[in-house]
PDB file with one MODEL, atoms N, CA, C and O in Angstrom:
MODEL        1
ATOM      1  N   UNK A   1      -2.610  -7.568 -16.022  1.00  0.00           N
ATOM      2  CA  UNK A   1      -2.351  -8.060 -14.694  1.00  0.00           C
ATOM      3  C   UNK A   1      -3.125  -7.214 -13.685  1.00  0.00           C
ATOM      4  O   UNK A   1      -3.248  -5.995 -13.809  1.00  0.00           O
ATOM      5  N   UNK A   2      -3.589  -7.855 -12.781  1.00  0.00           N
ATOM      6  CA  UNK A   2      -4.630  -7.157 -11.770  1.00  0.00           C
ATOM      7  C   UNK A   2      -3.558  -7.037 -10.691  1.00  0.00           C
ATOM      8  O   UNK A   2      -2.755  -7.919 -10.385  1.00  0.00           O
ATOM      9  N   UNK A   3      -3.677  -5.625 -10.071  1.00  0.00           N
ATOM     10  CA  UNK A   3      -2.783  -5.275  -8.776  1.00  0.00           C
ATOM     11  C   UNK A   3      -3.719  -5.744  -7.395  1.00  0.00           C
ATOM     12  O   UNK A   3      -4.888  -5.376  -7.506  1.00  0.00           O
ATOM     13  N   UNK A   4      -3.454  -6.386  -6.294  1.00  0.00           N
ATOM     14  CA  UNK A   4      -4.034  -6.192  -5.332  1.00  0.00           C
ATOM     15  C   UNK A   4      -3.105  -5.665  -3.844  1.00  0.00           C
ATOM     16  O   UNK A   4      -3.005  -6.069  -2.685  1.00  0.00           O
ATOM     17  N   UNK A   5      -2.593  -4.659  -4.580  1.00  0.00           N
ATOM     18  CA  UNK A   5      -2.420  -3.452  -3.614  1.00  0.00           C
ATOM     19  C   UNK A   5      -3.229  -2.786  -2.841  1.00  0.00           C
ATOM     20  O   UNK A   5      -4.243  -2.443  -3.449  1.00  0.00           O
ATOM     21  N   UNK A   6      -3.187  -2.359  -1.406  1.00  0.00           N
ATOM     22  CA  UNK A   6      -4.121  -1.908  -0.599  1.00  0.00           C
ATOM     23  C   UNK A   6      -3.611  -0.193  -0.627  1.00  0.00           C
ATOM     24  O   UNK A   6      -4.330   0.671  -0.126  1.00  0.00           O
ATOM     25  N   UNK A   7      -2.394   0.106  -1.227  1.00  0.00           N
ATOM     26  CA  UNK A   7      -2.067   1.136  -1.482  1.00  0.00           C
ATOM     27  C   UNK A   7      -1.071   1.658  -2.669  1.00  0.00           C
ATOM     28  O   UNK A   7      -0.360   0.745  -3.088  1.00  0.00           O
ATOM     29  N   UNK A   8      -0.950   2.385  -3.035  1.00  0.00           N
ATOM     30  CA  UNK A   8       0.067   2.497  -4.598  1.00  0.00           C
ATOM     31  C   UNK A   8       0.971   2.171  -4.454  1.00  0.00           C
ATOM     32  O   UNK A   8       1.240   1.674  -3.360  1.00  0.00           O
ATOM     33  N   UNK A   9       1.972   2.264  -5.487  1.00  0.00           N
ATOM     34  CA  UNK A   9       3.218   2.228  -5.389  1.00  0.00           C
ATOM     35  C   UNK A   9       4.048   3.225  -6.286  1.00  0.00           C
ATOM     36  O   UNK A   9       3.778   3.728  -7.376  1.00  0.00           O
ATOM     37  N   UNK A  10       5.214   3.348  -5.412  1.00  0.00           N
ATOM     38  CA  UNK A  10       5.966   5.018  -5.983  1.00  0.00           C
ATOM     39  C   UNK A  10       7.224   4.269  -6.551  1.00  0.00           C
ATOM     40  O   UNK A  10       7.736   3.317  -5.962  1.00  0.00           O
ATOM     41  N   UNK A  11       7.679   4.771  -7.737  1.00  0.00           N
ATOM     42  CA  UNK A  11       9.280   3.874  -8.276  1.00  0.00           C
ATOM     43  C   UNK A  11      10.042   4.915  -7.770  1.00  0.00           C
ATOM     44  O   UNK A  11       9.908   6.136  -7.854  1.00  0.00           O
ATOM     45  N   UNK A  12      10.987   4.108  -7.151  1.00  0.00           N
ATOM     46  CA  UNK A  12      12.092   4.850  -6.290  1.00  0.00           C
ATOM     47  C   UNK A  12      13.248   4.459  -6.853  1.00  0.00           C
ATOM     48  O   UNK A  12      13.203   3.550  -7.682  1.00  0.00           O
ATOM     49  N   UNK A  13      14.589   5.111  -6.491  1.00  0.00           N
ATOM     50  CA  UNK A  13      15.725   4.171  -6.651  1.00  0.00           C
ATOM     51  C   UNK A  13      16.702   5.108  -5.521  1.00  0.00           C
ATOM     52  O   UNK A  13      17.483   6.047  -5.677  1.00  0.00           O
ATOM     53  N   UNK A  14      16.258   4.393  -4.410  1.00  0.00           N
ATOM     54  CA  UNK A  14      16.805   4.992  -3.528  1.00  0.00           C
ATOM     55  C   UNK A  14      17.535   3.383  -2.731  1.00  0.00           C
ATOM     56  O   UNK A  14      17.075   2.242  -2.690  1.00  0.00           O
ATOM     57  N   UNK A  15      19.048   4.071  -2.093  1.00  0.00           N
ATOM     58  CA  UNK A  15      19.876   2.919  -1.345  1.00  0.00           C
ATOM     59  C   UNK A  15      19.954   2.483  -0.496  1.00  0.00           C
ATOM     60  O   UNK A  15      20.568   3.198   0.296  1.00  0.00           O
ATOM     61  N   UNK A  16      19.620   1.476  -0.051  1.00  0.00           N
ATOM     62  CA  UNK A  16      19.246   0.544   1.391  1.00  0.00           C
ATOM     63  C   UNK A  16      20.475  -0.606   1.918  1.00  0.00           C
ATOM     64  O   UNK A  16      21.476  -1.075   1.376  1.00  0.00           O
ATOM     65  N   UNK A  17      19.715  -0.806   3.483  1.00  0.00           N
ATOM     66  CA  UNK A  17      20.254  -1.837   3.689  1.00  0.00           C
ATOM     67  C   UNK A  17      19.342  -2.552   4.597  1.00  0.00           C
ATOM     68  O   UNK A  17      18.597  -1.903   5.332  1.00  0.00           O
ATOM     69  N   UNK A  18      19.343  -4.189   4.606  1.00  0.00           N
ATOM     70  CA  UNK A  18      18.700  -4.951   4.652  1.00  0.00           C
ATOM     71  C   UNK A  18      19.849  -5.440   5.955  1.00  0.00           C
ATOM     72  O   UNK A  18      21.064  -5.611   5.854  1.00  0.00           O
ATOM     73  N   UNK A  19      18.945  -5.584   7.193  1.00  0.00           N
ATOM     74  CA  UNK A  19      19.379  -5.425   8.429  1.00  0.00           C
ATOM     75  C   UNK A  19      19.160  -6.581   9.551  1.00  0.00           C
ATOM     76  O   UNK A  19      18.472  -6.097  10.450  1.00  0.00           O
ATOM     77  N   UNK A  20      19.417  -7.616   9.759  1.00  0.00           N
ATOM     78  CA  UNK A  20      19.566  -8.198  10.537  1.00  0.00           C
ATOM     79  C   UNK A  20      20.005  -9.176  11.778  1.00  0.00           C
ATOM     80  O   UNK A  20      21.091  -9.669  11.473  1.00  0.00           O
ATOM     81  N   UNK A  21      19.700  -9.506  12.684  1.00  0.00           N
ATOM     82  CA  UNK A  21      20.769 -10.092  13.683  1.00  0.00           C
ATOM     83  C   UNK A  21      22.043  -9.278  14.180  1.00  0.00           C
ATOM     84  O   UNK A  21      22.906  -9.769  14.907  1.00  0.00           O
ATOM     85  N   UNK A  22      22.053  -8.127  13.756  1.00  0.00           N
ATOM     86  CA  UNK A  22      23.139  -6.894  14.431  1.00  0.00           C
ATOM     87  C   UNK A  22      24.462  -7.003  14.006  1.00  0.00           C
ATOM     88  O   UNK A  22      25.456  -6.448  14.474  1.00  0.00           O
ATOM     89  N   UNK A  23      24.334  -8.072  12.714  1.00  0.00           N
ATOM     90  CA  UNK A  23      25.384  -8.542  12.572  1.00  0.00           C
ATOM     91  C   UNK A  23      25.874  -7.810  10.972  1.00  0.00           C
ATOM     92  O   UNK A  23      26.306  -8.421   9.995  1.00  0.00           O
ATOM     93  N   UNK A  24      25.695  -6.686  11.078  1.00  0.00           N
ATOM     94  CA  UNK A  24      25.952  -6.339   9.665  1.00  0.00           C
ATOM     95  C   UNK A  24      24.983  -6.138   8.592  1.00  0.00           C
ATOM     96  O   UNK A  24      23.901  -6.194   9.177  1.00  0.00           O
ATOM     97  N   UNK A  25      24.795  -5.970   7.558  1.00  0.00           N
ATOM     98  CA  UNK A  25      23.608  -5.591   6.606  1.00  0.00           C
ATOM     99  C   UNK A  25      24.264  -6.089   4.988  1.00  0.00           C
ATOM    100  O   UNK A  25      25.384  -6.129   4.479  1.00  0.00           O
ATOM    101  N   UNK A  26      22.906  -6.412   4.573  1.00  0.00           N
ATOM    102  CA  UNK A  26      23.374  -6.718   2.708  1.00  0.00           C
ATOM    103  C   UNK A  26      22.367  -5.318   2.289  1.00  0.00           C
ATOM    104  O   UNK A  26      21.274  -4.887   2.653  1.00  0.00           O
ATOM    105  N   UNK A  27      23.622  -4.838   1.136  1.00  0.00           N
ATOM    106  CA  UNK A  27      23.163  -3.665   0.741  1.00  0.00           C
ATOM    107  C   UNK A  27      22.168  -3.788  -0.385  1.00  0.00           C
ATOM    108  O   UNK A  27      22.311  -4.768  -1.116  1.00  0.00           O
ATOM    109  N   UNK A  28      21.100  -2.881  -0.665  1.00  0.00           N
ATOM    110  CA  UNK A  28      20.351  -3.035  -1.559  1.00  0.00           C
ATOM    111  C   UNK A  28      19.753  -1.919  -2.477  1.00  0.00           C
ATOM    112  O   UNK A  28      20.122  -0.760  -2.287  1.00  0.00           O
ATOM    113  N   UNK A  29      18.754  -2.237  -3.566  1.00  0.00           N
ATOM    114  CA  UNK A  29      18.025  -0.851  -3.830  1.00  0.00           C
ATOM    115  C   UNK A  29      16.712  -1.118  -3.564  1.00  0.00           C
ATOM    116  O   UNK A  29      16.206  -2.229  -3.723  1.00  0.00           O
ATOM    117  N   UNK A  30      16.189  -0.233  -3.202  1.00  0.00           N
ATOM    118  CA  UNK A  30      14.825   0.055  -3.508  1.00  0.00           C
ATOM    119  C   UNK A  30      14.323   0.563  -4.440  1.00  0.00           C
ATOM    120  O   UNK A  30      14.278   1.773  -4.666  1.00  0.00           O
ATOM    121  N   UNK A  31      13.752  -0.568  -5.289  1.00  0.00           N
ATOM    122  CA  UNK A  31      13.173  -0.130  -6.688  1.00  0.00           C
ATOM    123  C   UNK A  31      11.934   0.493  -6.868  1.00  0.00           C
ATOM    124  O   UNK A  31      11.633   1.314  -7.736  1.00  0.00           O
ATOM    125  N   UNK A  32      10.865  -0.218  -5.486  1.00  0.00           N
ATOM    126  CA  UNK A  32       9.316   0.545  -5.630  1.00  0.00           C
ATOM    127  C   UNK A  32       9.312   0.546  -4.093  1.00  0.00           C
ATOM    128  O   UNK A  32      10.078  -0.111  -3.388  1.00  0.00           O
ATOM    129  N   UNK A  33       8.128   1.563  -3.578  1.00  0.00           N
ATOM    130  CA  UNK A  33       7.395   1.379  -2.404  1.00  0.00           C
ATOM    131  C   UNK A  33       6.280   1.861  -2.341  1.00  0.00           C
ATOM    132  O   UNK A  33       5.855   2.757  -3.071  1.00  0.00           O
ATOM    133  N   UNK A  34       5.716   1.336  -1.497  1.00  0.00           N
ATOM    134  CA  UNK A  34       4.452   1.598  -1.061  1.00  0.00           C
ATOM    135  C   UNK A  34       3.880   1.604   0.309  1.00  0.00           C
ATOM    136  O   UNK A  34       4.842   1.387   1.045  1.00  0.00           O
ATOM    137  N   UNK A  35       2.584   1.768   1.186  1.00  0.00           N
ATOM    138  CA  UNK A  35       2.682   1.936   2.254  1.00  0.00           C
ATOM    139  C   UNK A  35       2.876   0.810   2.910  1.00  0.00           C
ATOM    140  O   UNK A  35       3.328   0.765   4.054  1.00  0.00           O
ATOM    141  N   UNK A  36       2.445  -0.472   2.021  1.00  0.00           N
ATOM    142  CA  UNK A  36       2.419  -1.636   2.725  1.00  0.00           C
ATOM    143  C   UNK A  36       3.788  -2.502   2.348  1.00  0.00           C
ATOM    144  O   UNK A  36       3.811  -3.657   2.772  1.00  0.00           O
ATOM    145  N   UNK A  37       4.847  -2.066   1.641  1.00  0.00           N
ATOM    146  CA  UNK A  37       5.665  -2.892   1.194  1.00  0.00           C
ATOM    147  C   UNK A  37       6.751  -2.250   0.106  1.00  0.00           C
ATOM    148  O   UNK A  37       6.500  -1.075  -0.163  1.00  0.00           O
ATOM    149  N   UNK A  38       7.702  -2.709  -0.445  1.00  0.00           N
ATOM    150  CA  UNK A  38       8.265  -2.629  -1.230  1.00  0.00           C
ATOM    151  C   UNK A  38       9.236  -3.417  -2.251  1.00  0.00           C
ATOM    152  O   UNK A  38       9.599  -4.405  -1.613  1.00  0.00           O
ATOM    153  N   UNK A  39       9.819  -3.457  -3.505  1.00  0.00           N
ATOM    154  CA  UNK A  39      10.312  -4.174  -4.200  1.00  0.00           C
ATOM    155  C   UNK A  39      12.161  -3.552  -3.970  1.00  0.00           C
ATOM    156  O   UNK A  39      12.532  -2.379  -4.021  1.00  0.00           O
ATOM    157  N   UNK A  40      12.931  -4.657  -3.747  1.00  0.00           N
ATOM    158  CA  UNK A  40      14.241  -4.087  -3.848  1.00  0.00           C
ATOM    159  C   UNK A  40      14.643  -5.270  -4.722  1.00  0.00           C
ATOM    160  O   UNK A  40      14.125  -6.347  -5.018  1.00  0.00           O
ATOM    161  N   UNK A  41      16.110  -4.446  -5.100  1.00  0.00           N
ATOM    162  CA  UNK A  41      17.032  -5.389  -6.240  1.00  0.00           C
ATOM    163  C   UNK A  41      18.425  -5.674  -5.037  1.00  0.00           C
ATOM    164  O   UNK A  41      19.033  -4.853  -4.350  1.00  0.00           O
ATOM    165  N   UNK A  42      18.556  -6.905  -5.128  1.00  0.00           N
ATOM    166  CA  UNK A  42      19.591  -7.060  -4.138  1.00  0.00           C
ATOM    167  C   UNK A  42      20.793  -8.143  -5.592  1.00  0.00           C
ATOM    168  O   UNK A  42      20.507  -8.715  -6.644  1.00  0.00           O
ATOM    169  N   UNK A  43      22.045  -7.935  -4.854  1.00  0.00           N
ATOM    170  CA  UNK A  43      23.261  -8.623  -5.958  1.00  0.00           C
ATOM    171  C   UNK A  43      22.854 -10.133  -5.940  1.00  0.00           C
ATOM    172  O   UNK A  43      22.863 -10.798  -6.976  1.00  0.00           O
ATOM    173  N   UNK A  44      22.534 -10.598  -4.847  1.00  0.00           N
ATOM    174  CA  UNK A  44      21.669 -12.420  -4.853  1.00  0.00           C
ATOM    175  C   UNK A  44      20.557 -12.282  -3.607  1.00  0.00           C
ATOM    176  O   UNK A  44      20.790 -11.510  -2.677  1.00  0.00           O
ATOM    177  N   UNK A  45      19.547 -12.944  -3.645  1.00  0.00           N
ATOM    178  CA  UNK A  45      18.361 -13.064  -2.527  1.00  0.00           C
ATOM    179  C   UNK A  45      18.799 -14.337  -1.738  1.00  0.00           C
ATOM    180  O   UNK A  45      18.040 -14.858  -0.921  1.00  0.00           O
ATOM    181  N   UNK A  46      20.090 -14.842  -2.016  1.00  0.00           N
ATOM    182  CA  UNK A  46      20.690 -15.979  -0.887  1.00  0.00           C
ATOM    183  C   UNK A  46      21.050 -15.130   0.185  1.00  0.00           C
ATOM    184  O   UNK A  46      21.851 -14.196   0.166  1.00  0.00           O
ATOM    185  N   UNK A  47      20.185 -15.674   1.373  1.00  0.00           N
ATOM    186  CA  UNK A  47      20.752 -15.603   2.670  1.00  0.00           C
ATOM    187  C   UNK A  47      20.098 -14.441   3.588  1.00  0.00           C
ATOM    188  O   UNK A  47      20.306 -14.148   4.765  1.00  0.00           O
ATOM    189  N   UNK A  48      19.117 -13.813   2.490  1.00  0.00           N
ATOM    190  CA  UNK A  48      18.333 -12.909   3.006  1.00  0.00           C
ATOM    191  C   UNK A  48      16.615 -13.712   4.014  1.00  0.00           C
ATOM    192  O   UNK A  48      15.710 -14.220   3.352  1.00  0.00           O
ATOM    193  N   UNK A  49      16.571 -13.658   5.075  1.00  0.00           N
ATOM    194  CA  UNK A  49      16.116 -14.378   6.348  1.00  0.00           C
ATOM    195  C   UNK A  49      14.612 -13.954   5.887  1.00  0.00           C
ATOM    196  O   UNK A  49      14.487 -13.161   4.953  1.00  0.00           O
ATOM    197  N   UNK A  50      13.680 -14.391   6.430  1.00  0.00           N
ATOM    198  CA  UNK A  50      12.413 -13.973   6.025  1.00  0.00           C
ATOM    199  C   UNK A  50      11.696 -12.746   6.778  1.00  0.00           C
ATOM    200  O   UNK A  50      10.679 -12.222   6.325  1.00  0.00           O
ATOM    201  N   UNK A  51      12.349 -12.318   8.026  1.00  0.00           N
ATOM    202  CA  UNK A  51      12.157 -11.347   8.766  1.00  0.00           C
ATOM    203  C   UNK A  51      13.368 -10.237   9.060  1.00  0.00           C
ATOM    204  O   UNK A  51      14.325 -10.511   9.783  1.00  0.00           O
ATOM    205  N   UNK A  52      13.209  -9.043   8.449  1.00  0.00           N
ATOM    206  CA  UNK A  52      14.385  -8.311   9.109  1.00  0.00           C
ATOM    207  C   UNK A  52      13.746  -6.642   8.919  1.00  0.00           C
ATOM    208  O   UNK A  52      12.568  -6.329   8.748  1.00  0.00           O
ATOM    209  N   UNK A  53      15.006  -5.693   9.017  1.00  0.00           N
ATOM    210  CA  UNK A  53      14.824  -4.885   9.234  1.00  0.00           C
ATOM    211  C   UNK A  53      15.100  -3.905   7.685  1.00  0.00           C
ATOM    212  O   UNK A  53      16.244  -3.864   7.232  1.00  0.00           O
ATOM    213  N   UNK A  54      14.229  -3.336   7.141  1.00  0.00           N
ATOM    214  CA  UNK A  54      14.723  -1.983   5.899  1.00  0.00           C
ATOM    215  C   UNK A  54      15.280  -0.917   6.614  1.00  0.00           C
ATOM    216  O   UNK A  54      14.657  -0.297   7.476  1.00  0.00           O
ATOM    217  N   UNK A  55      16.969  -0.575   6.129  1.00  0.00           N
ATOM    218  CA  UNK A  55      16.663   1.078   6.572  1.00  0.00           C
ATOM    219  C   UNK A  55      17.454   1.607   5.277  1.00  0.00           C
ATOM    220  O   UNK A  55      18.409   1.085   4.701  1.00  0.00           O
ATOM    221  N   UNK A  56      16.800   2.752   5.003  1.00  0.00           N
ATOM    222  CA  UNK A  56      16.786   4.217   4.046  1.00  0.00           C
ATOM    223  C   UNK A  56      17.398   4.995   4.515  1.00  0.00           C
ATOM    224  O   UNK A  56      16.984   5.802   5.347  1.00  0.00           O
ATOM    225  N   UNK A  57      18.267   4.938   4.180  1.00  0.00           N
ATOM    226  CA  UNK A  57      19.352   6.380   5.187  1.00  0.00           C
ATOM    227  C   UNK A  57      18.266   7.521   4.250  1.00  0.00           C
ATOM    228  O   UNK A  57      17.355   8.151   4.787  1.00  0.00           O
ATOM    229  N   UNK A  58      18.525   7.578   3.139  1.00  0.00           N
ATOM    230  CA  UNK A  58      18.040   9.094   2.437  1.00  0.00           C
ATOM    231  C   UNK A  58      16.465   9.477   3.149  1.00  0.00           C
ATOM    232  O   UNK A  58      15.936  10.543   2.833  1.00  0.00           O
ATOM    233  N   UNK A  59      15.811   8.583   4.067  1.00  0.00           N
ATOM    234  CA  UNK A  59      14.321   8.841   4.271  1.00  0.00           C
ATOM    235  C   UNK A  59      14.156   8.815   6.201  1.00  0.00           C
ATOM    236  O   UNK A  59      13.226   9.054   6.972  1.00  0.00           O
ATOM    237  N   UNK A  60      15.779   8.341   6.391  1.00  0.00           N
ATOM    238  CA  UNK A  60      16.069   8.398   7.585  1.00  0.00           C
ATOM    239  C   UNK A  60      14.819   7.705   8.448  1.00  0.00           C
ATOM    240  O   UNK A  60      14.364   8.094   9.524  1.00  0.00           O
ATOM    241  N   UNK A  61      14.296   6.263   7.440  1.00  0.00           N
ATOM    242  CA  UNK A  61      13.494   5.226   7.609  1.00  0.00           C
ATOM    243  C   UNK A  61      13.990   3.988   8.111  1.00  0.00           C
ATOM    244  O   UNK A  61      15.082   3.710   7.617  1.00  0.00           O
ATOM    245  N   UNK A  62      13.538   3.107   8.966  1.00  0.00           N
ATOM    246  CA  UNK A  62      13.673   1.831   9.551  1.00  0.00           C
ATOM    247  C   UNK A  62      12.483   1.081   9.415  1.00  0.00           C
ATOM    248  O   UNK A  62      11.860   1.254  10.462  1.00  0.00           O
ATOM    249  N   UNK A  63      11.918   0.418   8.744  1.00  0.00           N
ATOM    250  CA  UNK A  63      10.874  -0.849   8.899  1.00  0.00           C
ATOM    251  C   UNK A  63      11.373  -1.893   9.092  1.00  0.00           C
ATOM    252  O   UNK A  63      12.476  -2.279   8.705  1.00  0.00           O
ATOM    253  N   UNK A  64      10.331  -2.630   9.924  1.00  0.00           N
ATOM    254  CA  UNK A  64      10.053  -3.689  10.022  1.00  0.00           C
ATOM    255  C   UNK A  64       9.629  -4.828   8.860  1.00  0.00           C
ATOM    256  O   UNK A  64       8.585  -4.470   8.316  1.00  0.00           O
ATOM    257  N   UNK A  65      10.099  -5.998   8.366  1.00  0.00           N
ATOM    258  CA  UNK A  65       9.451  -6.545   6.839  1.00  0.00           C
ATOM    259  C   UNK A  65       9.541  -8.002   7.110  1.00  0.00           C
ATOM    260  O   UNK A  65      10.253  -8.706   7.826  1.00  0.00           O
ATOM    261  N   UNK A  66       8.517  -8.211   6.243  1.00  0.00           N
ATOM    262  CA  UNK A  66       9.081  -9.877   5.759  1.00  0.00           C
ATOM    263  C   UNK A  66       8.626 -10.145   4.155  1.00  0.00           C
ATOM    264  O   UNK A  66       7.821  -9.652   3.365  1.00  0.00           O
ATOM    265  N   UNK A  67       9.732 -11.334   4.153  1.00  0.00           N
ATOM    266  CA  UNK A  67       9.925 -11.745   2.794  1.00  0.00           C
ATOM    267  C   UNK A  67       8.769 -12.195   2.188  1.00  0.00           C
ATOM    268  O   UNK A  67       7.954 -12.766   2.914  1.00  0.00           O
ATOM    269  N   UNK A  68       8.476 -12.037   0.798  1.00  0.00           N
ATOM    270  CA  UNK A  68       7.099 -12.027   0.323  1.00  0.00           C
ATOM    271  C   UNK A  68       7.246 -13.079  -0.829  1.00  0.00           C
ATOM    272  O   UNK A  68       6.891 -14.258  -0.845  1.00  0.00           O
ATOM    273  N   UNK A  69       7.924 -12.260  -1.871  1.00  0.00           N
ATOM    274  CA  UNK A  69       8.555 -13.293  -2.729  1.00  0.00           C
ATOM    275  C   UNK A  69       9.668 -12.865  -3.491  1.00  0.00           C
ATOM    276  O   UNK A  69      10.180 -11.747  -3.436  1.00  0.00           O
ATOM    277  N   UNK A  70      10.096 -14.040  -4.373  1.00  0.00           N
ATOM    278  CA  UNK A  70      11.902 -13.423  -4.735  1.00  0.00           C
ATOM    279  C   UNK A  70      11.784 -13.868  -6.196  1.00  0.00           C
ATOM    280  O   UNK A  70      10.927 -14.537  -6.772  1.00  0.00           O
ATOM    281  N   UNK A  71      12.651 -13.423  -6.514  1.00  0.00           N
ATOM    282  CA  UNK A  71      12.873 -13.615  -8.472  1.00  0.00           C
ATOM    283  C   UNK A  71      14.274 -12.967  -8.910  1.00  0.00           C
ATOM    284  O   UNK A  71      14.387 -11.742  -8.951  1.00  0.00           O
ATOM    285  N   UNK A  72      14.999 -13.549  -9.132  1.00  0.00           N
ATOM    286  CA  UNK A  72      16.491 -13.349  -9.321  1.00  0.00           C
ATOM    287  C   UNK A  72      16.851 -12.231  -8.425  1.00  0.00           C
ATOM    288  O   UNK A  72      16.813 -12.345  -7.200  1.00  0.00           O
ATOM    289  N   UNK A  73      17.174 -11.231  -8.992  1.00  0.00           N
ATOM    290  CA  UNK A  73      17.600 -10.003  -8.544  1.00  0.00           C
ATOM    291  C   UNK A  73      17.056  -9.616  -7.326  1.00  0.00           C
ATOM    292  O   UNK A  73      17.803  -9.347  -6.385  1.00  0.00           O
ATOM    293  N   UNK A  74      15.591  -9.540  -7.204  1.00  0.00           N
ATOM    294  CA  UNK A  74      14.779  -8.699  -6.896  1.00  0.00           C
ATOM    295  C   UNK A  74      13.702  -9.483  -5.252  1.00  0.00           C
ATOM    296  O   UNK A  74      13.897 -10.645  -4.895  1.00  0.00           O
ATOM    297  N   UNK A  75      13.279  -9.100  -4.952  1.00  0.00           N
ATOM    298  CA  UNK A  75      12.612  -9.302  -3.955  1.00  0.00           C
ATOM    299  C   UNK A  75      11.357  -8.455  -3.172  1.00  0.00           C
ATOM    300  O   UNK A  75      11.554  -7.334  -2.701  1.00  0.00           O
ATOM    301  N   UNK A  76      10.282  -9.018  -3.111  1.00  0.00           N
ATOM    302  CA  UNK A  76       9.268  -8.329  -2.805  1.00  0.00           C
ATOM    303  C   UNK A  76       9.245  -8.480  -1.070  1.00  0.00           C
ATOM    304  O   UNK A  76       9.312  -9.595  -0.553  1.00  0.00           O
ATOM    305  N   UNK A  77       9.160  -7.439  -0.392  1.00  0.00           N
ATOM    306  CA  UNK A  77       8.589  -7.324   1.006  1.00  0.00           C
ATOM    307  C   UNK A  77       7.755  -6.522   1.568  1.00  0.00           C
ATOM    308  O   UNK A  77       7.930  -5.324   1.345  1.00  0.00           O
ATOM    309  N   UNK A  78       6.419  -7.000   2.602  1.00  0.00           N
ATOM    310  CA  UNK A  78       5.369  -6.898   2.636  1.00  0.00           C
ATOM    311  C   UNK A  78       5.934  -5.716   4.516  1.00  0.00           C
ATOM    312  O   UNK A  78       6.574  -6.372   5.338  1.00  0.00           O
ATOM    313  N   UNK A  79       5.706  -4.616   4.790  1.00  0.00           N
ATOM    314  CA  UNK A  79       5.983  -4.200   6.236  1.00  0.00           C
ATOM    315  C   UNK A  79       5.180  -4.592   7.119  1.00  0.00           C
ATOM    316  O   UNK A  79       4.030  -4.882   6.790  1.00  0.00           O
ATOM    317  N   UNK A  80       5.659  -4.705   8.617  1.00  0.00           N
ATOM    318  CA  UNK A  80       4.762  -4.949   9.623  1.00  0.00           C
ATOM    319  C   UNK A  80       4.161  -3.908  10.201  1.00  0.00           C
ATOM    320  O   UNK A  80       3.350  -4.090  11.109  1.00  0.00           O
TER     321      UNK A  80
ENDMDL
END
């Protein structure tokens, strides 16, 4: 499989939450990242919006993302 990453990617398993409309957060992991994006495992990818917010308490990180693509568990997002 050919990567077309513009930058690596680091396997993490660090705990997130997936943030939007102020209305609360679905919790998640972060399985990989990279500078441009990352892969998380969420309990279902129903209901997760195509634009929201990542934050990393452990990296005391907030991005900006959108939805890239999804596959059961898991979900790829690309940062702004």
């Amino acid at each position: 499989m050919i990567e077309n990453r513009k930058s690596p990617r680091h396997k993490v398993f660090k705990a997130g939450t997936i943030e939007f409309n102020r209305a609360g957060g679905i919790d998640c992991t972060v399985r990989n990242i990279s500078d441009g994006g990352a892969c998380l495992e969420v309990a279902s990818p129903l209901g997760i919006p195509l634009v929201f917010d990542l934050h990393i308490p452990s990296d005391h990180t907030v991005r900006n993302c959108h939805l890239v693509w999804k596959a059961e568990r898991r979900i790829g997002v690309a940062f702004h």
